[in-house]
N, CA, C and O atoms as CSV, one atom per row, in Angstrom:
chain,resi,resn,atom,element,x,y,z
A,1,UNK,N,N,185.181,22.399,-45.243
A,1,UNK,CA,C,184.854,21.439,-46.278
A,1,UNK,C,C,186.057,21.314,-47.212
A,1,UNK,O,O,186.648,22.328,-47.585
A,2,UNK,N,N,186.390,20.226,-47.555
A,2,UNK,CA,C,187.324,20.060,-48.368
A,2,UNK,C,C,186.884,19.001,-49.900
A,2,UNK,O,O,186.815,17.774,-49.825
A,3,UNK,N,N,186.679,19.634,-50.950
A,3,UNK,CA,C,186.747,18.738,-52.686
A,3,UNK,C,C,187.773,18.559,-53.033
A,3,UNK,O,O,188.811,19.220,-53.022
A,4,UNK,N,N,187.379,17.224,-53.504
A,4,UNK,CA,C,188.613,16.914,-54.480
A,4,UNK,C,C,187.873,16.089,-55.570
A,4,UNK,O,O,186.958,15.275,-55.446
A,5,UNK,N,N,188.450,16.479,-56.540
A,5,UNK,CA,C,188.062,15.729,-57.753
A,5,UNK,C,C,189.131,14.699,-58.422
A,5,UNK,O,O,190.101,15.306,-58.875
A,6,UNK,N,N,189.186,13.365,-58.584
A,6,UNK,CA,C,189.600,12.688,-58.787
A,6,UNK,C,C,190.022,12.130,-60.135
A,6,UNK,O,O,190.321,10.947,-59.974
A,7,UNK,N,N,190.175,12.524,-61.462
A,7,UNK,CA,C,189.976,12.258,-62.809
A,7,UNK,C,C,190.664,11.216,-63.454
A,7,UNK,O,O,190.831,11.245,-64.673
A,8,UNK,N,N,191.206,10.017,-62.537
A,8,UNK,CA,C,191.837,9.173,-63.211
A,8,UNK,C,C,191.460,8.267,-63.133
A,8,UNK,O,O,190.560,8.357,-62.297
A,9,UNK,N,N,191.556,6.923,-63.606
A,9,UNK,CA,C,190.961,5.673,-63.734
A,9,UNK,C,C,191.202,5.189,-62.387
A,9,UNK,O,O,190.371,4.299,-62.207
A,10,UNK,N,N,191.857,5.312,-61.442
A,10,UNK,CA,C,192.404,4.379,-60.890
A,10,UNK,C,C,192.567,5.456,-59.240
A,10,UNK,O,O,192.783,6.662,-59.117
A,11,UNK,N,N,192.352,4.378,-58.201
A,11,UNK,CA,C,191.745,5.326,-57.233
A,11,UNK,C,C,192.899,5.964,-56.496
A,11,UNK,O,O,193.963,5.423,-56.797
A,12,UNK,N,N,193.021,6.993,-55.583
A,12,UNK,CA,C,194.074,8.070,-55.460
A,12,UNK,C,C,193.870,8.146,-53.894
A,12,UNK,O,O,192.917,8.447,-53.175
A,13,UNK,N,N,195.468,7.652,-53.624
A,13,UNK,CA,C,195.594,7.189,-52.126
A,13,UNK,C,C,196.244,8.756,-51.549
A,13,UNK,O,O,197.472,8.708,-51.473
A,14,UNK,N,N,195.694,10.002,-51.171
A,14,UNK,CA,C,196.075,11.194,-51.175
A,14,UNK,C,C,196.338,11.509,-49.545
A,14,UNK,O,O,195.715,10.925,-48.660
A,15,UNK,N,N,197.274,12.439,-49.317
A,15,UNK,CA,C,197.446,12.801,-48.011
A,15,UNK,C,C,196.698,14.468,-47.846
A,15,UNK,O,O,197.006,15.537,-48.373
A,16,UNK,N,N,196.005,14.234,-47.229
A,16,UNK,CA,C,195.299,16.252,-47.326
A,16,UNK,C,C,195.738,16.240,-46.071
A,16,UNK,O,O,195.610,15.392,-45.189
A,17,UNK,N,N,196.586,17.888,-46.097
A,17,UNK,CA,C,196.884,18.822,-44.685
A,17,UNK,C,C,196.022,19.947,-45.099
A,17,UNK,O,O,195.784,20.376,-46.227
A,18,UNK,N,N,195.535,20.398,-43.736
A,18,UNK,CA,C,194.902,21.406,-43.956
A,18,UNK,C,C,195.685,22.792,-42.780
A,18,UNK,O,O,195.278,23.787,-42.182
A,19,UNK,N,N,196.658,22.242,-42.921
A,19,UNK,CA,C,197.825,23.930,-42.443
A,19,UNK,C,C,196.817,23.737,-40.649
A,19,UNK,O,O,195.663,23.372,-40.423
A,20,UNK,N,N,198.169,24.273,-39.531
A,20,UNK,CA,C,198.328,24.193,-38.334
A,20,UNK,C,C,197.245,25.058,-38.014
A,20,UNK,O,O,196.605,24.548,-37.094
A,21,UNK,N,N,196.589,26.540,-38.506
A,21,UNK,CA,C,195.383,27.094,-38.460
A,21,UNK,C,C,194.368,26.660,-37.864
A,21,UNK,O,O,193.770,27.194,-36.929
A,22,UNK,N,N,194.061,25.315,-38.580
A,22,UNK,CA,C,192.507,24.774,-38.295
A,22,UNK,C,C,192.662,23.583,-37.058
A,22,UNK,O,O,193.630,22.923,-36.682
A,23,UNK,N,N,191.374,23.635,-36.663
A,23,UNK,CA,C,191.356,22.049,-35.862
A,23,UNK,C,C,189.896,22.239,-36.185
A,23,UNK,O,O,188.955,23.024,-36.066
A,24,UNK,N,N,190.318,20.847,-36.749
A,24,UNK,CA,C,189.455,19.966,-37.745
A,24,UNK,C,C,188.570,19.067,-35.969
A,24,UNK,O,O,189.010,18.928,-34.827
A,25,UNK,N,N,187.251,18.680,-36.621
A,25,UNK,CA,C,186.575,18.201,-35.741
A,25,UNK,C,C,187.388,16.580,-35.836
A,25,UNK,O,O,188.453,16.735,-36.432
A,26,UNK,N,N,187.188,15.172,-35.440
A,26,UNK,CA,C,187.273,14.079,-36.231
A,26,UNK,C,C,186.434,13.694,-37.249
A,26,UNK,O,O,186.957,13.429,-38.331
A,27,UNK,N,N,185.309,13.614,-37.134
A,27,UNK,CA,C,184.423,12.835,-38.328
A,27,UNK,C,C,184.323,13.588,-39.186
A,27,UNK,O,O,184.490,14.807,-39.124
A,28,UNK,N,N,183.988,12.833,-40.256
A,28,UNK,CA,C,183.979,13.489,-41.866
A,28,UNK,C,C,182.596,13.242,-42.190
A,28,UNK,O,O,182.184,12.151,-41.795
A,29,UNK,N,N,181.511,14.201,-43.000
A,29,UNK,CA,C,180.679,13.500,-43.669
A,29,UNK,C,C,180.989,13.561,-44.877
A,29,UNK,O,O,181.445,14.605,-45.343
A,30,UNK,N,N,180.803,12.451,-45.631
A,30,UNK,CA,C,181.554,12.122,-47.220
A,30,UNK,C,C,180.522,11.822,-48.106
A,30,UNK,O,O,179.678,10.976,-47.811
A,31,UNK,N,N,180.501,12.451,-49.202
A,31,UNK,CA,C,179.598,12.808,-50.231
A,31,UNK,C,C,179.859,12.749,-51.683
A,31,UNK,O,O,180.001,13.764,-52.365
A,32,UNK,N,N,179.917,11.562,-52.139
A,32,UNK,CA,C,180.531,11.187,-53.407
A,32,UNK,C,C,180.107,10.445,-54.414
A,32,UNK,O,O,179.720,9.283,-54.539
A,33,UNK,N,N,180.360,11.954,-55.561
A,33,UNK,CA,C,179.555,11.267,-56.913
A,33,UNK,C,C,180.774,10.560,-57.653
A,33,UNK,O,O,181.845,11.123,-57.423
A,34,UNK,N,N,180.839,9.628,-58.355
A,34,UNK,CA,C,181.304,8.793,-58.935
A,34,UNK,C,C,181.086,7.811,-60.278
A,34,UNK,O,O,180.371,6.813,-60.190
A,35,UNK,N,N,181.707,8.147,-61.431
A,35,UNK,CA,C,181.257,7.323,-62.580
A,35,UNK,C,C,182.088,7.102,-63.351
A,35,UNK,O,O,183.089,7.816,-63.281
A,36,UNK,N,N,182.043,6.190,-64.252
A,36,UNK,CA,C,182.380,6.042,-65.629
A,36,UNK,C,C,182.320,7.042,-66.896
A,36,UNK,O,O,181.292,7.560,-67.333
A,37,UNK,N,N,183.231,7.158,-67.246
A,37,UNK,CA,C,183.906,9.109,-67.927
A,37,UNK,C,C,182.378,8.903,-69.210
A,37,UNK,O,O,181.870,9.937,-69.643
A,38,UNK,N,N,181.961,7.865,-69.554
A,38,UNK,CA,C,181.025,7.482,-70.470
A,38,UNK,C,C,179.474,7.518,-69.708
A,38,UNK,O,O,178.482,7.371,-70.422
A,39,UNK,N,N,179.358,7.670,-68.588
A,39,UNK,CA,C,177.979,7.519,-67.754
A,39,UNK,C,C,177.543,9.121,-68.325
A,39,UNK,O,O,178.303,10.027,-68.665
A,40,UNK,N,N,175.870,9.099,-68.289
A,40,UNK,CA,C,175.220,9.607,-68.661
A,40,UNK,C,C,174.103,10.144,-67.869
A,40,UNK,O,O,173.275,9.504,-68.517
A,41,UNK,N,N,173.369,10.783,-67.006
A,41,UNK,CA,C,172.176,10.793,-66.048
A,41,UNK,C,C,171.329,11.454,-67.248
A,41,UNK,O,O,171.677,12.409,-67.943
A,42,UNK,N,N,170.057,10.671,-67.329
A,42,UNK,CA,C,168.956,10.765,-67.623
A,42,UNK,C,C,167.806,10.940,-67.684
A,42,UNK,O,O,168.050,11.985,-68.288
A,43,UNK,N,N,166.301,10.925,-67.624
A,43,UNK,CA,C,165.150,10.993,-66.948
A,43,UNK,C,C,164.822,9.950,-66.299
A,43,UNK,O,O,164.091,9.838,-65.314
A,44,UNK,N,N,165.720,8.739,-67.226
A,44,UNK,CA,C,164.958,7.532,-67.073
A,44,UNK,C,C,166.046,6.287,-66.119
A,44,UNK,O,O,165.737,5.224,-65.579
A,45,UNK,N,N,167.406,7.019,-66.237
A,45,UNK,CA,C,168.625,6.173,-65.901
A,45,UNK,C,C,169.309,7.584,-64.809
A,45,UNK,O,O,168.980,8.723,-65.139
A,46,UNK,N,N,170.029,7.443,-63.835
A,46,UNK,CA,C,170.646,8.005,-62.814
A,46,UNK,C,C,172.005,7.059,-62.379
A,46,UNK,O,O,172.141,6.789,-61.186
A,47,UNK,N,N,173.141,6.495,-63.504
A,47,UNK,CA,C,174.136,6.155,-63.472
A,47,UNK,C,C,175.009,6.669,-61.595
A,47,UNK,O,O,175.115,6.142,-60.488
A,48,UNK,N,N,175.355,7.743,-62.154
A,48,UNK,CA,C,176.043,9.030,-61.181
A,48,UNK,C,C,174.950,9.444,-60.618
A,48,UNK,O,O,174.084,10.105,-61.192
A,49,UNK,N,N,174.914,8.903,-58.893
A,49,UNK,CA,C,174.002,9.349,-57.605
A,49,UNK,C,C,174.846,9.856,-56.604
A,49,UNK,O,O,175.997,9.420,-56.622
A,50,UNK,N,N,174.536,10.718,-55.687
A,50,UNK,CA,C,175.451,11.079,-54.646
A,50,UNK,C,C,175.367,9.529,-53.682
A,50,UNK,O,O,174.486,8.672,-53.625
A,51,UNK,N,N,176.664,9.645,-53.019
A,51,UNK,CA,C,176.679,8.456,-52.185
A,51,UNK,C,C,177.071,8.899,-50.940
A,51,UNK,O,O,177.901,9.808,-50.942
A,52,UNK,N,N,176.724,8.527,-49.988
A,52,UNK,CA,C,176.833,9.010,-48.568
A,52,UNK,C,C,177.268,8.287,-47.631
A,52,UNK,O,O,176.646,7.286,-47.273
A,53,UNK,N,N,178.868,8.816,-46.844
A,53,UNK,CA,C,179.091,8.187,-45.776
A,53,UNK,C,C,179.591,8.387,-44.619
A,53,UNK,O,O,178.867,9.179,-44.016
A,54,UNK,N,N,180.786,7.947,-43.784
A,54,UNK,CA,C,181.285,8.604,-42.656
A,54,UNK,C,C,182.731,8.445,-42.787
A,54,UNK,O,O,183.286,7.511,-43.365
A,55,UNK,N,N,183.336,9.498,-42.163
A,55,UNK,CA,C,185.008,8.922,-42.598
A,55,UNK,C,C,185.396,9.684,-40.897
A,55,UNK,O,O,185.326,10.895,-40.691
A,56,UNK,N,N,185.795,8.650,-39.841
A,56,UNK,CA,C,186.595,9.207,-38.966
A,56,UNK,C,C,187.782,9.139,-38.471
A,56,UNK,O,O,187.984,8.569,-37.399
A,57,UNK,N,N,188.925,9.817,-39.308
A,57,UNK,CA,C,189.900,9.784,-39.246
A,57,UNK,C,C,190.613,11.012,-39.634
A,57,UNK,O,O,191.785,11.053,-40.009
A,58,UNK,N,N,189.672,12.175,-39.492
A,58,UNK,CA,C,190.436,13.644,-39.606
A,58,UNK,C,C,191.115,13.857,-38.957
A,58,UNK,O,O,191.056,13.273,-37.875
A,59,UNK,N,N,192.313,14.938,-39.229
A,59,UNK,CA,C,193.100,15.589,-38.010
A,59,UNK,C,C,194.151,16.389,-39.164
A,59,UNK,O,O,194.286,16.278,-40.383
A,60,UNK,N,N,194.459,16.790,-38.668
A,60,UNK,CA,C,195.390,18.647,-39.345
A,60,UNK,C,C,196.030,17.457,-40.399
A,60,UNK,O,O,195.146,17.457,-41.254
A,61,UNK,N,N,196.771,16.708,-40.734
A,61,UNK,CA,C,197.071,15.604,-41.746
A,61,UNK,C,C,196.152,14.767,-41.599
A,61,UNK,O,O,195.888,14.406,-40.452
A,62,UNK,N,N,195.599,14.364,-42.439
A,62,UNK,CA,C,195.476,12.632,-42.450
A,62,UNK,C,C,195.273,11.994,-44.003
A,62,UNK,O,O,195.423,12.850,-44.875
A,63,UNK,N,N,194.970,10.683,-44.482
A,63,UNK,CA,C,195.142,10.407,-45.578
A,63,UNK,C,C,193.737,9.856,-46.189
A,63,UNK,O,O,193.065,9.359,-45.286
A,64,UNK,N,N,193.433,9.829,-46.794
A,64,UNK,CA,C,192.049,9.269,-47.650
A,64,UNK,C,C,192.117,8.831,-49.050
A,64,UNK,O,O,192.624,9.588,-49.877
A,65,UNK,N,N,191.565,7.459,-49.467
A,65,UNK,CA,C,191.748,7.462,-50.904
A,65,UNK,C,C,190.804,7.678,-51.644
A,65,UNK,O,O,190.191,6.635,-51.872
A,66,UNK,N,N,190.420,8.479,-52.097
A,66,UNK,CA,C,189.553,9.149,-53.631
A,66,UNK,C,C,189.226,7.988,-54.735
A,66,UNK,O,O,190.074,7.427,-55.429
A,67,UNK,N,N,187.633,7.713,-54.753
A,67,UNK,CA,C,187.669,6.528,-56.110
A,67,UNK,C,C,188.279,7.583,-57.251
A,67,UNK,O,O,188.605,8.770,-57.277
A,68,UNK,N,N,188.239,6.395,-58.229
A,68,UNK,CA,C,188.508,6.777,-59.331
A,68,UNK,C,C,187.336,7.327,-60.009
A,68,UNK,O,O,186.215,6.872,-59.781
A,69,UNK,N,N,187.609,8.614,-61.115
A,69,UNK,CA,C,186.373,8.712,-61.486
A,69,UNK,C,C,185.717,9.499,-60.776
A,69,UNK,O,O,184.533,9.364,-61.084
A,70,UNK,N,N,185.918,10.731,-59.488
A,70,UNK,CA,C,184.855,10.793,-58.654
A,70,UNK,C,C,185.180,12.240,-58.751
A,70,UNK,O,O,186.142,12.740,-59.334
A,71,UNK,N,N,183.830,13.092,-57.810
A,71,UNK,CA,C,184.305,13.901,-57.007
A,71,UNK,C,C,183.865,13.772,-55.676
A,71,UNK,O,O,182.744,13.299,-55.490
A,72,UNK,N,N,184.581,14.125,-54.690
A,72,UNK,CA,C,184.542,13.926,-52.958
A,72,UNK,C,C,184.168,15.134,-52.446
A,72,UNK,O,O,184.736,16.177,-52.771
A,73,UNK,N,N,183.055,15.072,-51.495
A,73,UNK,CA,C,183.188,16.610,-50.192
A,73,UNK,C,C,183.037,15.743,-49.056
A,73,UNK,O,O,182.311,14.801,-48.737
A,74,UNK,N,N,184.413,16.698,-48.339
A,74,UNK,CA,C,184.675,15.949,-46.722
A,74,UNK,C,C,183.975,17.365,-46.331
A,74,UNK,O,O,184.135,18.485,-46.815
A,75,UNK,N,N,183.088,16.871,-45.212
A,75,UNK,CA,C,182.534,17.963,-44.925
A,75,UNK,C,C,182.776,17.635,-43.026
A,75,UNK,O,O,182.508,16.562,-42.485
A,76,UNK,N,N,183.264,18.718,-42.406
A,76,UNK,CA,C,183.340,18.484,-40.673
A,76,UNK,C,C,183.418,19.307,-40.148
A,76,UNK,O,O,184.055,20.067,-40.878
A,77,UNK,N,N,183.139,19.929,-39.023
A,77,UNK,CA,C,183.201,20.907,-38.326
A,77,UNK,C,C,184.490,21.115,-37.972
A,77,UNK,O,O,185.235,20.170,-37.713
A,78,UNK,N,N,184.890,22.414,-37.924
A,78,UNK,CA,C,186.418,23.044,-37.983
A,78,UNK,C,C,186.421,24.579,-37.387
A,78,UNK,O,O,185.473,25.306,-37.683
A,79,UNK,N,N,187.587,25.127,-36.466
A,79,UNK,CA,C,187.730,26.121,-35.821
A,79,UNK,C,C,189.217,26.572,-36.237
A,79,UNK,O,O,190.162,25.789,-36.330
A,80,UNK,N,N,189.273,27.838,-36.453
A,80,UNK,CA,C,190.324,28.787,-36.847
A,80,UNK,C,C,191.108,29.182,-35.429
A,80,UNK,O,O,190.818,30.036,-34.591
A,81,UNK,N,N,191.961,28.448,-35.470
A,81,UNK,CA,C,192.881,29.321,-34.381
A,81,UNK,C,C,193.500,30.522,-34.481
A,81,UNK,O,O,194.000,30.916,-35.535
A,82,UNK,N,N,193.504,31.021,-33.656
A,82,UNK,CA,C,193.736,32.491,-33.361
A,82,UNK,C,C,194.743,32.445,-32.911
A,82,UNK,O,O,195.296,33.476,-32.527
């Protein structure tokens, strides 16, 4: 699993390696809360919801852009080479 938290206005075109070690499955499941630095969750209001999707384009590099405002979990199945 890999987080990243994103804290700037403006969305973040990032390259993640995750070192020659791993082999990463391809697909990602992507899990991302996201708001306005002023959003608020409430009883009655839920601004910031998790959002759910697919990202297939893993591999020991690859690149992803991060909204702004967010935090991300790439979540994929992965094996430790020996």
């Amino acid at each position: 699993m890999v987080k990243v938290v994103n804290a700037q206005a403006a969305a973040a075109r990032t390259r993640v390696g995750l070192g020659t070690r791993v082999q990463p499955g391809s697909t990602a499941r992507v899990t991302t809360l996201q708001g306005s630095p002023d959003d608020v969750n409430t009883a009655f209001s839920t601004p910031i919801a998790p959002r759910e999707s697919r990202f297939s384009g893993v591999s020991n590099t690859f690149t992803y852009t991060f909204p702004p405002n967010s935090v991300t979990f790439l979540r994929f199945p992965a094996r430790v080479r020996g």
